[in-house]
C-alpha positions as CSV (number, residue, x, y, z in Angstrom):
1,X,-33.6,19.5,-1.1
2,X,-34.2,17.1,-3.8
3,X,-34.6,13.4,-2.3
4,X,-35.4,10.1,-3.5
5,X,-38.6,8.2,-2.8
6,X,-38.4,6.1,0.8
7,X,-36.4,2.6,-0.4
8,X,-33.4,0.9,1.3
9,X,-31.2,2.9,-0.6
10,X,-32.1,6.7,-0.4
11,X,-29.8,9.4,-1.8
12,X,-30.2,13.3,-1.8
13,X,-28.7,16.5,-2.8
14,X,-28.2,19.2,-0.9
15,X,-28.6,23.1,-2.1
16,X,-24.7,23.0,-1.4
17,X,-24.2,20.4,-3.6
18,X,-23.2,18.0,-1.1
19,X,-24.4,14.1,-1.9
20,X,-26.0,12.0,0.9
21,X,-26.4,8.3,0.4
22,X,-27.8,6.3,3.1
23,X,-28.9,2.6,3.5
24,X,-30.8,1.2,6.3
25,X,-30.3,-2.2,8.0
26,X,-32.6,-2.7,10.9
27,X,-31.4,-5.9,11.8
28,X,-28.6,-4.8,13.3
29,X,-27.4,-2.4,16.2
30,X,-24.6,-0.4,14.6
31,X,-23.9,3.1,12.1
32,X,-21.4,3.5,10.0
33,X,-21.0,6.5,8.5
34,X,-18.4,8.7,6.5
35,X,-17.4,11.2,4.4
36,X,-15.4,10.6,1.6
37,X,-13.6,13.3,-1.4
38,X,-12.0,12.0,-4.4
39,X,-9.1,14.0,-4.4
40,X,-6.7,11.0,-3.7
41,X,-2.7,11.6,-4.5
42,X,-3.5,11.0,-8.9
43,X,-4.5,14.9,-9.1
44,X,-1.0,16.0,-6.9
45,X,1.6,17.2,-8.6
46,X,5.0,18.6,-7.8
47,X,5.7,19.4,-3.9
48,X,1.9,18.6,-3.6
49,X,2.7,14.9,-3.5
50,X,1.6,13.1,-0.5
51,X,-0.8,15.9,0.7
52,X,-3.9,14.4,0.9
53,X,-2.2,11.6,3.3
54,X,-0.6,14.1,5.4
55,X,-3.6,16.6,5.6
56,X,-5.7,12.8,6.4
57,X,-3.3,12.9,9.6
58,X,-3.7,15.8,10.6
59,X,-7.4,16.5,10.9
60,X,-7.1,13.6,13.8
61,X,-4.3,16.5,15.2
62,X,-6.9,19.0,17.1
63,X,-10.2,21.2,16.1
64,X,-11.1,24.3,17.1
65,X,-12.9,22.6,20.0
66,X,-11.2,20.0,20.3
67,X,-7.5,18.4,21.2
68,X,-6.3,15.4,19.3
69,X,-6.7,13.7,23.2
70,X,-10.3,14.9,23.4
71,X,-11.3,13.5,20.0
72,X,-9.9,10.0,21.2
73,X,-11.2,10.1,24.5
74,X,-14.9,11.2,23.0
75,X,-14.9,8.1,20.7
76,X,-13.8,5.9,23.1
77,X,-16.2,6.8,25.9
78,X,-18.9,5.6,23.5
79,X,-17.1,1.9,22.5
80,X,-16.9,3.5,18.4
81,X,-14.1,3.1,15.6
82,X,-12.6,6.3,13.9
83,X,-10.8,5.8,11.1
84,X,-9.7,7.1,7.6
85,X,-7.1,6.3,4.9
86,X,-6.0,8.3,1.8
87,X,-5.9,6.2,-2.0
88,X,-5.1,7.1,-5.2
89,X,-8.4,8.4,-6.5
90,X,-10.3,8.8,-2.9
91,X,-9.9,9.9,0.9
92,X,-12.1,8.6,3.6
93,X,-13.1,9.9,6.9
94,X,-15.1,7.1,8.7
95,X,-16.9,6.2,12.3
96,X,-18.6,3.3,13.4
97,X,-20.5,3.1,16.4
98,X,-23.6,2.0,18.7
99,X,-26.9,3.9,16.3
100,X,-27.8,5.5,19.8
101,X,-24.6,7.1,19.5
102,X,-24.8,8.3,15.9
103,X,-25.6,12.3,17.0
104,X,-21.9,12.3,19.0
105,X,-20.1,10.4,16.3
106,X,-21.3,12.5,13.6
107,X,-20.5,15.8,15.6
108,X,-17.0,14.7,16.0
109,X,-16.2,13.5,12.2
110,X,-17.8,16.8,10.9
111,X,-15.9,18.8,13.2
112,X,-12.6,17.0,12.0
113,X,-13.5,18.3,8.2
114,X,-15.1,21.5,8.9
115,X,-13.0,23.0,11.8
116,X,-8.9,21.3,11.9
117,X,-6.5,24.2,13.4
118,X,-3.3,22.3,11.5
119,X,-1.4,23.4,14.8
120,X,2.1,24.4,13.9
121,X,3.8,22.2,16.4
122,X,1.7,19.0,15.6
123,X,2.3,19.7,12.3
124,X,5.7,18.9,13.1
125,X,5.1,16.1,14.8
126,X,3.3,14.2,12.5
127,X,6.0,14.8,10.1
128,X,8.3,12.3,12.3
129,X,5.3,10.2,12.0
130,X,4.8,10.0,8.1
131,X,8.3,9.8,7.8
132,X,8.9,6.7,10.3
133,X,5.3,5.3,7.8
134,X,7.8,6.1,4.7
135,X,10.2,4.0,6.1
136,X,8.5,0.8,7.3
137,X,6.8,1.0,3.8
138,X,10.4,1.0,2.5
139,X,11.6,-1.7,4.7
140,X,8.9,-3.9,2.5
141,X,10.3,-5.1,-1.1
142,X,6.7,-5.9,-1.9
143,X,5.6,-2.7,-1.2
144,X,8.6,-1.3,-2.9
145,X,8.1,-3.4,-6.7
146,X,4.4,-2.8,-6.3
147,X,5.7,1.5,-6.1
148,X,8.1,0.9,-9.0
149,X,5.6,-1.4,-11.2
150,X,3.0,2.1,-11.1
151,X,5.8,4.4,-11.3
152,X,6.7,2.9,-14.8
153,X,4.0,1.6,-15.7
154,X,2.0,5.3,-15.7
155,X,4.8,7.3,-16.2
156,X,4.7,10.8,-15.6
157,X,0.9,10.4,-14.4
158,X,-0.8,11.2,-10.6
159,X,-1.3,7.4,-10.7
160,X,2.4,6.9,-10.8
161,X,3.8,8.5,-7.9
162,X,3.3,7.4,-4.3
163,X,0.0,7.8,-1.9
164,X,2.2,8.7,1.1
165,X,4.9,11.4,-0.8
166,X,8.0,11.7,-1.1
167,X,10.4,12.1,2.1
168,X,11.4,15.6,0.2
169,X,8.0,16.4,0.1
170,X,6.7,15.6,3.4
171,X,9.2,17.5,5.6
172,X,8.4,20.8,3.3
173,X,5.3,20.8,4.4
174,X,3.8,23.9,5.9
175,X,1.1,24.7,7.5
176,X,-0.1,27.3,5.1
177,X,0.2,24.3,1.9
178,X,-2.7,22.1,4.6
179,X,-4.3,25.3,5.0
180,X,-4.5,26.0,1.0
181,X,-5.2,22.9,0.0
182,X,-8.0,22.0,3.0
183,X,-9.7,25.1,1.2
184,X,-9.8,24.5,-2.4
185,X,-10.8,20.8,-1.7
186,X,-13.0,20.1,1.1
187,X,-16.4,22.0,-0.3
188,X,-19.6,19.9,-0.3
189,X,-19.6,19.9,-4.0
190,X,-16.5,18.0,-3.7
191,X,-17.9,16.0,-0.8
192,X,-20.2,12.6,-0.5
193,X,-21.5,11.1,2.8
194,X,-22.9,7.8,3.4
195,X,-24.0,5.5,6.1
196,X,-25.2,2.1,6.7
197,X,-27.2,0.6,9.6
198,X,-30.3,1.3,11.9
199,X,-30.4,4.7,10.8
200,X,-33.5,6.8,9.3
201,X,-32.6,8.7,6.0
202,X,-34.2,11.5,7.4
203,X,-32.4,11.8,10.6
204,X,-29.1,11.5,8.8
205,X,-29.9,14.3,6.4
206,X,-30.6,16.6,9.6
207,X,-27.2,16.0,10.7
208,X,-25.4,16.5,7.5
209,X,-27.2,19.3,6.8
210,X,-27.2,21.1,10.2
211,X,-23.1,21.0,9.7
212,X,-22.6,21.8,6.2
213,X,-25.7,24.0,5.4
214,X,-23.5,27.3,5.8
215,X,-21.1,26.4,4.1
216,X,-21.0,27.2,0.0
217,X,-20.4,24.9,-2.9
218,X,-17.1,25.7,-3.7
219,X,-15.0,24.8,-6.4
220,X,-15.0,21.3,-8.1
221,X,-12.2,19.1,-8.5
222,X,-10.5,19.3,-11.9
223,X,-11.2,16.8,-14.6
224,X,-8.8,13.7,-14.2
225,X,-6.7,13.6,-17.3
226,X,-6.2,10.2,-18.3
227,X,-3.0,8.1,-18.3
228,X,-1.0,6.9,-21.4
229,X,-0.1,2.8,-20.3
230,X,3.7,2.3,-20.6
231,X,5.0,-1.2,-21.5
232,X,8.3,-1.5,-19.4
233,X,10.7,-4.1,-18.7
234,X,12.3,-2.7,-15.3
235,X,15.0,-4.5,-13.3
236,X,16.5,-3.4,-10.4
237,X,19.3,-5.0,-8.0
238,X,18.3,-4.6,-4.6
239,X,20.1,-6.9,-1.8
240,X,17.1,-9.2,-0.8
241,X,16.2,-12.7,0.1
242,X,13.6,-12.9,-2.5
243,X,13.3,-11.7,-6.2
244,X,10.1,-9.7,-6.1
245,X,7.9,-9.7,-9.5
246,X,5.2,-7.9,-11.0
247,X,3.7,-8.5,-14.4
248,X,1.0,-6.1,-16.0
249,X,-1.4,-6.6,-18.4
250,X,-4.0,-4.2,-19.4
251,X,-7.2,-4.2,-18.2
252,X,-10.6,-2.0,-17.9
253,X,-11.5,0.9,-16.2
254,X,-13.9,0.0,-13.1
255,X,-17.0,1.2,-14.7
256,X,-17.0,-0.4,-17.8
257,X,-19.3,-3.3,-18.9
258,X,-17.1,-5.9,-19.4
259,X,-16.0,-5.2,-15.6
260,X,-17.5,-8.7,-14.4
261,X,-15.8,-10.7,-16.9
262,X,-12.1,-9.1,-15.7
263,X,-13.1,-10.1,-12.5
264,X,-13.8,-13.7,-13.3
265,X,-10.8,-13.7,-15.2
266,X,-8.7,-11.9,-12.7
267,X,-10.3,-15.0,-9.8
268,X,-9.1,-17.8,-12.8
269,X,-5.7,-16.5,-12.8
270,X,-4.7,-15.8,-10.0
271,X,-7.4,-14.6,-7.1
272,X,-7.1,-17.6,-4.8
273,X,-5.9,-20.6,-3.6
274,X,-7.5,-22.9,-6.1
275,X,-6.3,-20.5,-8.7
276,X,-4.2,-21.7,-12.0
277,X,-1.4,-19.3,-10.9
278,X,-1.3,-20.8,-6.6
279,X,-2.0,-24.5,-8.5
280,X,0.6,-24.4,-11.0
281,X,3.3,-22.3,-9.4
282,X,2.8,-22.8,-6.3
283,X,1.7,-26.2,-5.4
284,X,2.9,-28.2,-8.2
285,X,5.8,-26.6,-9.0
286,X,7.4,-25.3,-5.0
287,X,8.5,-22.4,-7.0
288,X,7.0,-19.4,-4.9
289,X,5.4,-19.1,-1.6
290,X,3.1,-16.1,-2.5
291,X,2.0,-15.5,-6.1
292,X,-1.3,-14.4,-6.8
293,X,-2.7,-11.5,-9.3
294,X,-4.9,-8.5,-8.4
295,X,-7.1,-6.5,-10.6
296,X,-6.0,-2.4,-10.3
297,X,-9.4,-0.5,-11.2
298,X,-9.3,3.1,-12.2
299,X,-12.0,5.7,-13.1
300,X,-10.4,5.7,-16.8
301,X,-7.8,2.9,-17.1
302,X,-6.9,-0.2,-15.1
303,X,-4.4,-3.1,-14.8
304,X,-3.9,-6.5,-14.0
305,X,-1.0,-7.5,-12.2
306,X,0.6,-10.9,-11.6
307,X,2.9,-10.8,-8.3
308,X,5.3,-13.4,-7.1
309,X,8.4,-13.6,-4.4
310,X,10.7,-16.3,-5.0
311,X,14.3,-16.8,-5.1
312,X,16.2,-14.8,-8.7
313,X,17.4,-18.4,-10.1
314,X,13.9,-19.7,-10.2
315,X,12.5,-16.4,-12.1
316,X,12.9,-17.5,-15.6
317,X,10.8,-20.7,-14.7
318,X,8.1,-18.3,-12.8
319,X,7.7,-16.1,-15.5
320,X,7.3,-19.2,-17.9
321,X,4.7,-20.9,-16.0
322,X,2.7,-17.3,-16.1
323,X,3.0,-16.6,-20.0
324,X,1.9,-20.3,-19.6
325,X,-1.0,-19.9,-18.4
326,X,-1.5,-16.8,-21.0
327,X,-1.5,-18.8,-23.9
328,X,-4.2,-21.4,-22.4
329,X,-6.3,-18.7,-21.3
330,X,-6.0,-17.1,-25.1
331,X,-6.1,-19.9,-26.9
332,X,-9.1,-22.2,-24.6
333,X,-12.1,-21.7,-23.1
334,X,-12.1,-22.0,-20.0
335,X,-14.1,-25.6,-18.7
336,X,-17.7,-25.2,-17.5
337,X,-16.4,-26.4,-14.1
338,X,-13.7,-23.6,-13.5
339,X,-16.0,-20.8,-14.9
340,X,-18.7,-22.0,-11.8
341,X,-16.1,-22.5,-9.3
342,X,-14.8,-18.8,-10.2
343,X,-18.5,-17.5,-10.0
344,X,-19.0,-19.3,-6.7
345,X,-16.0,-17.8,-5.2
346,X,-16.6,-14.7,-6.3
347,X,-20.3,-14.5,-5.3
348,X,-19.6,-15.2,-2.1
349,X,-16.7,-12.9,-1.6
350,X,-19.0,-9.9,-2.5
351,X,-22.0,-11.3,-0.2
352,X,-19.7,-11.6,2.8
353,X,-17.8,-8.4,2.3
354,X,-21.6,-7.2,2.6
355,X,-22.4,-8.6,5.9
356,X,-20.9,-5.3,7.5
357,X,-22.4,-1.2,8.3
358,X,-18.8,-0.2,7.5
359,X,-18.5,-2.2,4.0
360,X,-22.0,-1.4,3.2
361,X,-21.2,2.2,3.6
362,X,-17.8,1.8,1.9
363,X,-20.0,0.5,-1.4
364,X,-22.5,2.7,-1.3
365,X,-19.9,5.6,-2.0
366,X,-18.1,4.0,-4.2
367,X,-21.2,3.2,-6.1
368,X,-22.1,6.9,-5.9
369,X,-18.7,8.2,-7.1
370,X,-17.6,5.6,-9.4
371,X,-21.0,5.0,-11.1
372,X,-22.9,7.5,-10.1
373,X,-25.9,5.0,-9.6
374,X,-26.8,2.2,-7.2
375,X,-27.1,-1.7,-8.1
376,X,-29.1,-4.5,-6.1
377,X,-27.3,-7.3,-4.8
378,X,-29.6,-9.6,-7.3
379,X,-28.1,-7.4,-9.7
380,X,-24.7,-7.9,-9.1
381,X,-25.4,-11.8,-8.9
382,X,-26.8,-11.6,-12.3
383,X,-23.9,-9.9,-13.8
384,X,-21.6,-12.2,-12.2
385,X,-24.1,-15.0,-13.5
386,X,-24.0,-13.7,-17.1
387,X,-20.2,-14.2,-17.7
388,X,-19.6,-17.2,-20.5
389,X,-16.1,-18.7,-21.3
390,X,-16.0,-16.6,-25.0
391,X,-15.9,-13.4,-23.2
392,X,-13.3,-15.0,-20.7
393,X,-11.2,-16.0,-23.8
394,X,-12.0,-12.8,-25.5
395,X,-10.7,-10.8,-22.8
396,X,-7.3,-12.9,-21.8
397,X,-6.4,-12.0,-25.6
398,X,-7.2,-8.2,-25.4
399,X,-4.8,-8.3,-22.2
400,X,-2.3,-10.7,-22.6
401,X,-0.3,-9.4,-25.6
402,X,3.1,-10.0,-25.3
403,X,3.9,-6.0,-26.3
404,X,1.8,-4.7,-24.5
405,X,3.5,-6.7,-20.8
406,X,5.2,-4.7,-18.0
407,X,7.8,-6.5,-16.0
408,X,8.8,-5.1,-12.9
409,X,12.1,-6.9,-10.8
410,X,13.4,-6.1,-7.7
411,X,16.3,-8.5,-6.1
412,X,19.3,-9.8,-6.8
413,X,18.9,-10.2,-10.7
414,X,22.4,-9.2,-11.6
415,X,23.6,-11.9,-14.7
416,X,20.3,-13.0,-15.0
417,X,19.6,-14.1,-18.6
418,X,16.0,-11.8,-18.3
419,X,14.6,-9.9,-21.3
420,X,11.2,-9.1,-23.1
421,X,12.1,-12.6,-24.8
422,X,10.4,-14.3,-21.9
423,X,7.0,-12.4,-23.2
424,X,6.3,-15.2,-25.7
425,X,2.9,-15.7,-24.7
């Protein structure tokens, strides 16, 4: 085994391949640990869509040694939190619990990768479940123009289609697809754990490697291939209460070094309550109840993307007040107040998303996977410290070019007067 020298942060390879990042936090009385693939729904294609979601429920469904009953009952008798989820570029199997504890929790969330029977007759089940997901997701016009932004807006990419399928998709599932795809992507070269708490590097790299030492390398993932950004201007009638909007401007991918200044652009625009967007549309205006804008990071392209409810008469005016706020943010710097308020709150957002063993180890992967290195808190301050109002100008014009905009609608839009016109910022 190759390791790092003793520091907070210690990270080390295993013959298999396998990555093991831990960080220790005496202070406190808890683990969090998980293991975590990137093989999220962008590298599915075909009647693989919505896979790696389905095969995420059912390693909870039973293990050679254990039922689905048994694993719940083993992590409640010791007061712990199982948990996973499935995004576009990673999947996450993850436990917290009591650090006396850590030896049971581990055994269980390794057994859940390593050992899942995909029973036949919970594999129906869970269909009924998925499905019933599928359609509470669909009951939710945000969810719904936030699926039909991607799907145009990376058309004909993985990063298009939907985390959770298709409903075609997931009642074809068979076992044998789980069982096929559970091979070619759960190897330890495929595979990072991490941890956070009052744990001993050491002691975590016994357990990892007592489970996964006899087990080989295995195949890597394939190479993502990167998307080709669309510029669409999509409208569809749907009966609702609300119009539903999306806007999307280009942005970075989430390793590259302008990253900092899209985030204190993206906290300007629209990333709280004392933001121009909630201001101006919002609280000045009585336009909107929720508009805010979200910064969509990928390994090799990223988005920025306004989103507003209101009613479909008082669109026009909503996307006005947006390409409004544009042009100021093209054509001014920003004032030396906003720029330190932005820092300020976004500081503290990343020190108090910090405070936890679960977000700790939730960073330190995707650290590991995304930038395949690990930085300080001081260092993260410091980049955050070194954004000046140029680059926030200098950005908001690479981004906010009118021909390069996606527009996304869903709601009652029929006869309204909305076209690429409106882009005139």
């Amino acid at each position: 085994m190759n390791s790092n020298p003793p520091r907070e942060i210690q990270s080390t390879t295993l013959p298999n391949g396998l990555i093991v990042v831990t960080e220790r936090m005496p202070h406190v009385r808890s683990v969090s640990i998980g293991t975590w693939i990137p093989s999220g729904s962008r590298l599915e294609r075909g009647a693989e869509r919505g896979i790696a979601h389905f095969l995420e429920h059912m390693l909870f469904k039973g293990t050679a040694s254990r039922s689905a009953e048994d694993i719940a009952r083993a992590v409640d008798s010791i007061g712990g939190h199982l948990d996973a989820f499935t995004s576009k570029e990673l999947v996450s199997y993850n436990t917290k619990v009591l650090d006396e504890h850590l030896p049971i929790a581990w055994d269980i969330l390794s057994d859940l990768i390593l050992n899942p029977t995909f029973d036949a007759v919970e594999l129906e089940k869970e269909k009924s479940v998925i499905l019933e997901e599928l359609k509470m997701e669909l009951d939710n016009p945000e969810y719904l123009t936030h699926e039909l932004f991607c799907k145009h807006l990376w058309k004909g990419h993985g990063l298009a289609q939907p985390i959770i399928g298709t409903k075609q998709t997931i009642a074809d599932f068979t076992r044998d697809n789980l069982v096929d795809y559970h091979r070619r992507v759960y190897h330890p070269a495929n595979l990072v754990v991490t941890a956070a708490g009052n744990l001993h590097h050491d002691a975590i790299l016994k357990l990892v490697d007592d489970s996964f030492s006899g087990r080989a390398a295995g195949a890597k993932l394939p190479k993502l291939a990167k998307p080709k950004q669309q510029a669409p201007f999509i409208l569809k009638q749907k009966r609702t209460q609300q119009a539903h909007l999306y806007i999307g401007a280009p942005s970075h991918p989430i390793d590259h070094e302008f990253r900092f200044g899209s985030y204190i652009l993206n906290t300007i625009l629209g990333g709280g309550m004392s933001s121009r967007l909630f201001q101006n549309i919002r609280e000045r205006q009585g336009l909107v109840y929720a508009v805010m804008s979200d910064l969509m990071l990928y390994q090799d392209t990223g988005a920025i993307a306004i989103y507003a409810g209101a009613s479909a008469e008082a669109l026009p005016k909503v996307i006005s007040s947006v390409m409004d706020e544009f042009r100021d943010l093209k054509a001014n710097l920003v004032t030396t107040e906003e720029l330190r308020r932005a820092k300020e709150h976004l500081k503290g957002s990343l020190m108090l998303s910090l405070e936890s063993t679960n977000s700790r180890m939730t960073n330190l992967a995707r650290q590991q996977i995304f930038f395949g290195r690990f930085f300080s808190m001081d260092e993260m301050l410091a980049n955050i410290e070194a954004v000046d109002a140029p680059l926030v100008q200098r950005l908001a014009n690479q981004a906010f070019d009118a021909d390069k905009l996606a527009l996304t609608v869903l709601g009652k839009v029929d006869g309204l007067a909305l076209d690429r016109s409106l882009f005139n910022c």
